[in-house]
C-alpha positions in Angstrom: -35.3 -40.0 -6.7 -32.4 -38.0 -8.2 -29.4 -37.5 -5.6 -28.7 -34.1 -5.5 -26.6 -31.6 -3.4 -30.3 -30.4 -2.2 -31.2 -34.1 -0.8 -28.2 -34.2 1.3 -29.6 -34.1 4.6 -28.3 -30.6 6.6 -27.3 -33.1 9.6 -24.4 -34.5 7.7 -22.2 -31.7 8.2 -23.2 -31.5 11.4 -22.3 -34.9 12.3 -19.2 -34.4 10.8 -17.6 -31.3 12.2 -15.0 -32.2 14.2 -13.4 -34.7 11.8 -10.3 -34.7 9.5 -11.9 -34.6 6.2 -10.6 -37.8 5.1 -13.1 -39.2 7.8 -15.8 -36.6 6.1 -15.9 -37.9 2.8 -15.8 -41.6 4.1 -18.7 -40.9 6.2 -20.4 -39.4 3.2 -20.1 -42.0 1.0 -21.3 -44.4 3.5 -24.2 -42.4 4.4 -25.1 -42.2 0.6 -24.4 -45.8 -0.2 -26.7 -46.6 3.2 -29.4 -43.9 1.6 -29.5 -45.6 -1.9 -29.6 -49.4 -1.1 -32.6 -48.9 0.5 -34.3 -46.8 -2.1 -33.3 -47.8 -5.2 -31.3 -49.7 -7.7 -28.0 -49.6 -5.9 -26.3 -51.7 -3.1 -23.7 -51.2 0.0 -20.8 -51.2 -2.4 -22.1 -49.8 -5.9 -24.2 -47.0 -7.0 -24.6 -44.1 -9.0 -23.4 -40.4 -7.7 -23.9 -37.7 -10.4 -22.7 -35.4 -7.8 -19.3 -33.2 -9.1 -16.2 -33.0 -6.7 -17.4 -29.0 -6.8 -20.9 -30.0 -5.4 -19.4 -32.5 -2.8 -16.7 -29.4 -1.9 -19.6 -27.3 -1.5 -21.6 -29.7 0.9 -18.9 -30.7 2.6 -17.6 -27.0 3.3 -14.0 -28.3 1.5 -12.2 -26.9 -1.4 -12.7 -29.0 -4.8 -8.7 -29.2 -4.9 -9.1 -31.4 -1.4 -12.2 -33.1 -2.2 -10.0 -34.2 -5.2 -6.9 -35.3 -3.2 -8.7 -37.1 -0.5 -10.8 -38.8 -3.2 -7.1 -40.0 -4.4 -6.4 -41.3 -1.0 -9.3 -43.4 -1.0 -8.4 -44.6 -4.0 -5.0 -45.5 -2.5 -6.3 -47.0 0.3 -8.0 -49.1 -1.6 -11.7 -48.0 0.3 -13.6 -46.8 -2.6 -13.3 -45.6 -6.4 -15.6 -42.8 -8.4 -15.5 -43.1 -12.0 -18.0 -42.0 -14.1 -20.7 -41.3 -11.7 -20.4 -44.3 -9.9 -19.2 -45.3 -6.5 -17.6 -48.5 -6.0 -16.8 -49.5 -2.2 -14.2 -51.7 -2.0 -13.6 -52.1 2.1 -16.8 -51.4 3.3 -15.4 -52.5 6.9 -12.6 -49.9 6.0 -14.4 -47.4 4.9 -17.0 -47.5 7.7 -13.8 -47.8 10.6 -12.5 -44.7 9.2 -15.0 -42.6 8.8 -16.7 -43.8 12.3 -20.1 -44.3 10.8 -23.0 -46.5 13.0 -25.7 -46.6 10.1 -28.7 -48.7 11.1 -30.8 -46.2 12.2 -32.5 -45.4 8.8 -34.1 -49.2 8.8 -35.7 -48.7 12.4 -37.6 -46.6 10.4 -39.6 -49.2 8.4 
């Protein structure tokens, strides 16, 4: 399944609304990375995001240019990384504290 701006699901802006956007893109990188490890070749901390900082701007309702500095923050933080298509979490328990995610509910599924 290729991750595109489409597969977002419409509930993640929803659920994100009232937060500063440095909580957004934590809580979309944890929603992804909780998407993707279950499935396909990628796990909590690591996988693949072909998406641009245009198409997360777009998603996210943010400009590109703040998408881009928050990104940098993230990086400073030392939460997560995007190089080359790929995601690297490195505080998961950071990441998830700041952007207030729960996750779980996609395994009651199974």
């Amino acid at each position: 399944m290729a991750l595109t701006a489409a597969s977002l699901p419409a509930s993640v802006n929803s659920v994100f609304i009232a937060k500063p956007s440095l909580a957004i893109e934590a809580g979309i990188f944890m929603e992804l990375a909780e998407r993707l490890s279950l499935i396909g070749p990628a796990t909590e901390t690591e996988f693949k995001c072909p998406l641009s900082q245009f198409v997360l701007a777009d998603a996210l309702g943010l400009t590109a240019i703040h998408v881009n500095r928050v990104l940098r923050k993230l990086r400073e933080l030392e939460l997560l990384t995007v190089k080359k298509g790929r995601v690297h979490i490195h505080d998961l328990d950071g990441l998830r504290t700041l952007s207030g995610f729960q996750g779980g509910y996609l395994n009651s599924r199974r």
